[in-house]
C-alpha positions, 0 to 999 in steps of 0.5 A, spaced: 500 500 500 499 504 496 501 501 491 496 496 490 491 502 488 495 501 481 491 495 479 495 492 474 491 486 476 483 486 477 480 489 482 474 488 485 471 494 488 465 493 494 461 497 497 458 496 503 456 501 510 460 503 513 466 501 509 469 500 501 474 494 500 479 493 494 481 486 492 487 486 488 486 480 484 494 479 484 497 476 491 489 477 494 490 484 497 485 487 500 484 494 503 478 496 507 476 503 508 472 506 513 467 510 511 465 518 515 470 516 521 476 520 523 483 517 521 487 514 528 493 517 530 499 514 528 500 512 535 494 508 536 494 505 529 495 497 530 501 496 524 498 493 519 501 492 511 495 497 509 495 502 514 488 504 516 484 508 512 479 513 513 474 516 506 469 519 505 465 521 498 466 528 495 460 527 490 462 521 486 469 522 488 472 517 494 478 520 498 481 517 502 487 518 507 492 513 510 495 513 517 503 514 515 509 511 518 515 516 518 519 512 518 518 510 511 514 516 508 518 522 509 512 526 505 505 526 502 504 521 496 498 523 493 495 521 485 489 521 481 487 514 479 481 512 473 479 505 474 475 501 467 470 497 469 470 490 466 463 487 465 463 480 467 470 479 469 471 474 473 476 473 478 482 468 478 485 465 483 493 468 483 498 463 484 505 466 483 509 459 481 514 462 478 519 457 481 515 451 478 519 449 474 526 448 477 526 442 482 532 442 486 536 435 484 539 434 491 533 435 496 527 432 490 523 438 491 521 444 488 525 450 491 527 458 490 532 459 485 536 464 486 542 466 480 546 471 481 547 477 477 552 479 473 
């Protein structure tokens, strides 16, 4: 987060009351949103790998804050995003096995491989 907003996978958008929740197809991240509340202190927020996000609707507009670490976030990051809608698109399961095809011959099971780089 927030990267996860940039949707290079489907996103699945729900609305419920009280809250909007994302649902990044790729890695199966969500993100909730409450709605109309004030946002927590950093001081008080549990960590959480999406922080803690407020909104609220400015007319069709959803924004959003993000409870900040400064440790890590020395400065504001904010954008504009325009998501397409895809009509009956389904969601997939995301499996990342990209090391499916490397066996390890000593051990006999699959594992990471790692290379060095050149």
């Amino acid at each position: 987060m927030p990267t996860m907003m940039q949707a290079m996978f489907p996103m699945e958008v729900l609305e419920t009351p009280g809250q909007v929740t994302f649902i990044q197809e790729a890695y199966n991240q969500v993100r909730r949103v409450h709605l109309d509340e004030e946002l927590v202190a950093p001081e008080d927020a549990e960590p959480r790998f999406a922080g803690h996000s407020a909104g609220r609707w400015e007319g069709d507009t959803l924004v959003v804050e993000t409870v900040t670490d400064p440790e890590y976030l020395t400065g504001p990051w904010t954008w504009r995003w325009m998501y397409k809608r895809w009509p009956g698109y389904k969601f997939q399961e995301y499996v990342c096995e990209d090391n499916r095809y490397y066996q390890d011959p000593a051990l006999g099971y699959q594992r990471l491989r790692l290379e060095q780089a050149e």
